[in-house]
C-alpha positions in Angstrom: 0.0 0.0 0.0 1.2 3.6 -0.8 2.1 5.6 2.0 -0.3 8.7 2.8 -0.2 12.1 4.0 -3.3 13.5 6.0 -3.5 17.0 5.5 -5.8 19.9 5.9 -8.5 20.9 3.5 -8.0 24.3 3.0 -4.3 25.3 1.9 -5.3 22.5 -0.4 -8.3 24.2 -1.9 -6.5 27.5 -1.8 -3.4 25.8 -3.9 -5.9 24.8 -6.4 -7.9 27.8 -6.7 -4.4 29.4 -7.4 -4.4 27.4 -10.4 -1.4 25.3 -8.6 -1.1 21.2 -10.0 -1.8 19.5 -6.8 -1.2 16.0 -5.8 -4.4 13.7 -6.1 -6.9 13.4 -3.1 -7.0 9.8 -2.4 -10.1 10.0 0.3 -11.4 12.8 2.2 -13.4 13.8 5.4 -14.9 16.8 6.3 -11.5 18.4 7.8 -8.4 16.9 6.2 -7.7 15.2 2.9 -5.6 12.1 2.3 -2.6 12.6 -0.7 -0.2 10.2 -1.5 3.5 10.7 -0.1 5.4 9.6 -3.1 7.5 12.1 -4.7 6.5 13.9 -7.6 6.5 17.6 -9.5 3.2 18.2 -8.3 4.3 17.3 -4.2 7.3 19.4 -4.8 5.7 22.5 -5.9 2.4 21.9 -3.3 5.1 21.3 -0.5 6.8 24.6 -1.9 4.1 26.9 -1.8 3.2 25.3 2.2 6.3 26.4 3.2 6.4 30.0 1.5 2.8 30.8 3.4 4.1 29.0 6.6 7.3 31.2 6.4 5.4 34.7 6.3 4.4 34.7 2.7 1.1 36.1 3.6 0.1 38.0 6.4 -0.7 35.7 8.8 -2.1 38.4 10.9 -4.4 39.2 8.1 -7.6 37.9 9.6 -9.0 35.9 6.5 -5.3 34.8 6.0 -4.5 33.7 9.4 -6.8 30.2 9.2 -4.9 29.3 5.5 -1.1 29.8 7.2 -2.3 27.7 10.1 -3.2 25.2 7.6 0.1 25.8 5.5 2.1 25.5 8.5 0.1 22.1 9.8 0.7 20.7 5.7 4.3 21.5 6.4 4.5 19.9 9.9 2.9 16.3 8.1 4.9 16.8 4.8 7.8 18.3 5.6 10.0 20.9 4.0 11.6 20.5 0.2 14.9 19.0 0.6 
């Protein structure tokens, strides 16, 4: 079985929305999707743009920002940073 990240729903949406290639959602609940760990472009540039929000890429004291860096920040903390 492939290994699989849990992650939360919305920096996921947001990376869509952005137009972003995102990694496929394997199964989903109402809070967090589940997206396969393996390496690829897509992973690389979705784990990318996690850390740039994370890392004050967006005003995280922004009030509509704030819940979308928590959730960058989270994606990071279950995916990890690009190597």
């Amino acid at each position: 079985m492939t290994k699989l990240y849990r992650i939360p729903k919305c920096y996921y949406i947001d990376h869509e929305e952005c137009g972003c290639e995102a990694p496929e959602v394997v199964k989903a609940t109402k809070q967090h999707y589940w997206i396969s760990a393996e390496d690829c472009p897509e992973l690389y540039e979705f784990r990318s743009r996690a850390h740039f929000y994370a890392t004050g890429g967006i005003d995280a004291e922004t009030p509509y920002l704030s819940g979308l860096v928590a959730s960058a920040k989270a994606t990071i903390k279950v995916i990890g940073k690009n190597n």
